[in-house]
C-alpha positions in Angstrom: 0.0 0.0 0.0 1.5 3.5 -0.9 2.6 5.8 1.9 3.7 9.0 1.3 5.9 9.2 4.6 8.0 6.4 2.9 9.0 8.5 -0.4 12.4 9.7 0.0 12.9 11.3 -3.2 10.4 12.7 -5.4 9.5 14.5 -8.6 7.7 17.8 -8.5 5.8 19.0 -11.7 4.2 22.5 -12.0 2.7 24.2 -14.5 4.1 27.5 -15.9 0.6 28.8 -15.5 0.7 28.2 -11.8 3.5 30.9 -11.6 1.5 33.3 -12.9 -0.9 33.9 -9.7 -3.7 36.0 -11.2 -1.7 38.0 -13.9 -2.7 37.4 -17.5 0.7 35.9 -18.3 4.4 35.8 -16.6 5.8 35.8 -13.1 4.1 36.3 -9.8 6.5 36.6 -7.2 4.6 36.2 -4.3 3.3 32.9 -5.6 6.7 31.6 -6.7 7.6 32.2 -3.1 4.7 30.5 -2.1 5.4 27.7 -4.3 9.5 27.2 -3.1 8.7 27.9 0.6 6.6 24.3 0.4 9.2 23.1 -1.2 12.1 24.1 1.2 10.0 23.0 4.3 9.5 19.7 3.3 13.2 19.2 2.0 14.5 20.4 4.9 13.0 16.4 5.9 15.4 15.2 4.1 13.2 14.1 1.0 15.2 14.5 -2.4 13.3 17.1 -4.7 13.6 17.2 -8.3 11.9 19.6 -10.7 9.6 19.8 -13.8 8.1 23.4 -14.6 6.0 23.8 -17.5 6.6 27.5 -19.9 2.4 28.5 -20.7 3.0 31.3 -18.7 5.6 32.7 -21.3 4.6 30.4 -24.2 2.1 28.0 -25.8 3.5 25.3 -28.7 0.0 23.4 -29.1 -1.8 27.1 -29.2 0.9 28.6 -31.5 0.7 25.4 -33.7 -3.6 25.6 -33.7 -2.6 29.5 -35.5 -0.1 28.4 -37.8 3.2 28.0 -36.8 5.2 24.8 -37.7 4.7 22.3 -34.6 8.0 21.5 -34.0 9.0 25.3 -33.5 6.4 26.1 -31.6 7.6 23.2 -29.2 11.1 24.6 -29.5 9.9 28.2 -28.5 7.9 26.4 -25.1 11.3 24.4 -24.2 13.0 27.9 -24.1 10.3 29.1 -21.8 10.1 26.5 -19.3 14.3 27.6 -18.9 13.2 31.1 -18.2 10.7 29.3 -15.3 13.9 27.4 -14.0 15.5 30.2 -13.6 13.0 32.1 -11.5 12.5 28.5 -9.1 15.7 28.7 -8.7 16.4 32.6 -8.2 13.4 31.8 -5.3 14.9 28.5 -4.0 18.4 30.0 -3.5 16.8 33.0 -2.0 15.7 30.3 0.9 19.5 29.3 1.0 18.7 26.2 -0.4 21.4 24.9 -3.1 19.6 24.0 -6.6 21.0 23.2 -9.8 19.1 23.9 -13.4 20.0 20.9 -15.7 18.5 21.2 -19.6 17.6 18.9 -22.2 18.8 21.4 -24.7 22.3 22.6 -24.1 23.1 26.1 -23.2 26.0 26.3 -20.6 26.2 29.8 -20.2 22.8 29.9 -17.8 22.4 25.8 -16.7 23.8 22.3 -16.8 23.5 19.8 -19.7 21.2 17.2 -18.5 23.2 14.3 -17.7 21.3 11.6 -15.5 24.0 11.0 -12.9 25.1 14.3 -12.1 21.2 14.4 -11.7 21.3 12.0 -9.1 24.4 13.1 -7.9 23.2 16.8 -6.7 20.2 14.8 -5.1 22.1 12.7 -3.0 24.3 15.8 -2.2 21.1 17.5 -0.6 20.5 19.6 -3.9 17.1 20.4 -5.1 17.3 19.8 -9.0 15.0 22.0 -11.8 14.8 19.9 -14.9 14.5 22.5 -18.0 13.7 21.7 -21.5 11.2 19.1 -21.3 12.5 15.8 -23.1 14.1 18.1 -25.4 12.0 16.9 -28.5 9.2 18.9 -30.0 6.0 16.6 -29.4 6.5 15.3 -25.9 4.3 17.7 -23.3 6.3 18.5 -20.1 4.1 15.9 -18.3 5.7 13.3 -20.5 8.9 14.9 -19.5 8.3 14.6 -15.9 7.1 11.0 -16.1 10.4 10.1 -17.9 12.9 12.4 -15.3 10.9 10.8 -12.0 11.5 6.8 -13.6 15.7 7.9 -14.6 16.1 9.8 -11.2 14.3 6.1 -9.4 11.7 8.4 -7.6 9.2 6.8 -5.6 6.6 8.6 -6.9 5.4 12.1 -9.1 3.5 14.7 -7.9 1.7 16.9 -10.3 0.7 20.2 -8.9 -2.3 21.3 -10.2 -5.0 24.7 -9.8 -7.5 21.5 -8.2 -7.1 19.3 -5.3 -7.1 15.9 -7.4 -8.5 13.9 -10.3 -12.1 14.9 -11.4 -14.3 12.7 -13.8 -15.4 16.1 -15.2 -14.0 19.9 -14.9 -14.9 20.8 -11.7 -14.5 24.7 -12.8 -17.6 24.2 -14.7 -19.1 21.3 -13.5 -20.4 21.6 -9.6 -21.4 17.7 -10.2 -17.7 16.6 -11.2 -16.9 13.4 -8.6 -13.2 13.6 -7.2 -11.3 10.2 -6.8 -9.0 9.8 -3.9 -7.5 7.0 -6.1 -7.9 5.8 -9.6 -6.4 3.4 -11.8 -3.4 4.4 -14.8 -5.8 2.0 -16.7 -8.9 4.3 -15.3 -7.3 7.5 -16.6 -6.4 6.1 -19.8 -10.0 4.5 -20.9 -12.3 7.6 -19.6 -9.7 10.2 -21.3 -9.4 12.0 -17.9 -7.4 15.0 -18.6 -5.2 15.4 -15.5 -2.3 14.4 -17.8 -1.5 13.3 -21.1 -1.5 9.4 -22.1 2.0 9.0 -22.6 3.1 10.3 -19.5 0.4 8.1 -17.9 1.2 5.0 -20.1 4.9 5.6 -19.1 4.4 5.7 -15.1 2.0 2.8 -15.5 5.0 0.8 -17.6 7.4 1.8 -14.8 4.9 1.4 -12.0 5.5 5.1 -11.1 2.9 6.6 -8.4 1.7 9.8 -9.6 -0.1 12.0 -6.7 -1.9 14.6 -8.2 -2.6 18.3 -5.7 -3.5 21.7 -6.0 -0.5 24.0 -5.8 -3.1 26.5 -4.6 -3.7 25.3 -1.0 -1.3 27.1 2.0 1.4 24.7 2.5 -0.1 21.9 1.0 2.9 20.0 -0.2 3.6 19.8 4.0 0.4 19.1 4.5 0.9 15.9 2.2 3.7 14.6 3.4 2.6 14.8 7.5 -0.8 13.2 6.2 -3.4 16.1 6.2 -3.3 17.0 2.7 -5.6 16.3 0.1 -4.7 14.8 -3.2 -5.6 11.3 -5.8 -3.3 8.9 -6.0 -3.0 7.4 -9.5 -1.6 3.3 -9.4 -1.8 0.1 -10.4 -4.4 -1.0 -8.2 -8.0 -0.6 -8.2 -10.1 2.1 -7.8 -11.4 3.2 -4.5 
């Protein structure tokens, strides 16, 4: 049975819009420091952190794509964006004195690290919190595919997407006041009802690898804490059947 007091290292995914707070598009500050103070508390546990950020604060590839630009470029522009989001994770994160290391898909060793999956590990192990940039580097792959792939190399025990709801709805709860929350739900679940909390590959690939994926709202105060003492409220996405 999964317990979330067990994980010792994990991987983190957040959106790009989450760092917007309520602005129309960029950077808050005040939530990024929301965001990273979470973080920080429960590292400070001793629970390896790695990073995923997503870049549709900055930029959209599947939107820019639906108005004519070339797929693959527009995927290219939103890898470049989700660096930008490292950087400002990490500008917060060191801010908290805690060490943190960008390490990107797509080389650019002026600003960041070349991904390398053992120096990944190895600034885990050395009490580092590590911001994956670049998604997979590929256009095509969605950074949730990208997180799915960096939490089964990095041997997490599990992936928590951080999300603007508290879990997996079988409708949008936004617009939907009838949508029913699952505490837990099959990978198979989410694949055959099309539930959008992340794409099928990244599901298919943390089914494959048997790879827990908790799924939160980033929104709630200290909720990442709240998790891991076991108050918080999130769905829990396995092998096993549904609740």
């Amino acid at each position: 049975m999964f317990d979330i007091s067990k994980c010792k290292r994990v991987l983190i995914k957040i959106s790009g819009e989450a760092l917007m707070g309520d602005l129309e598009y960029g950077h808050c500050n005040n939530v990024i420091n929301k965001i990273c103070a979470d973080i920080t508390e429960v590292h400070k546990d001793n629970v390896e952190i790695s990073l995923v950020v997503g870049g549709g604060n900055i930029f959209r590839g599947m939107s820019a794509n639906a108005i004519g630009m070339e797929r693959a470029n527009a995927d290219y522009m939103g890898m470049l964006a989700t660096v930008i989001n490292a950087i400002a994770l990490q500008n917060a994160l060191e801010k908290l004195n805690v060490e943190t290391r960008i390490l990107s898909a797509i080389p650019m060793t002026a600003i960041c690290e070349p991904y390398i999956r053992r120096r990944a590990v190895r600034h885990m192990e050395k009490g580092r919190i590590v911001i994956f940039a670049a998604g997979t580097g590929n256009p095509f792959f969605t950074t949730d595919t990208a997180a799915a792939l960096r939490a089964v190399e990095m041997g997490c025990d599990c992936l928590m997407k951080a999300t603007q709801v508290d879990g997996v709805y079988d409708a949008d709860p936004k617009t939907n006041k009838q949508a029913k929350r699952y505490n837990h739900i099959s990978y198979s679940d989410i694949l055959s009802n099309e539930l959008k909390v992340m794409d099928a590959s990244a599901i298919s690939l943390a089914k494959e690898n048997k790879l827990p994926v908790l799924v939160y709202s980033i929104k709630s105060e200290r909720e990442l804490q709240n998790i891991f003492s076991g108050k918080g409220s999130y769905t829990l996405i396995d092998g096993a059947k549904n609740d």
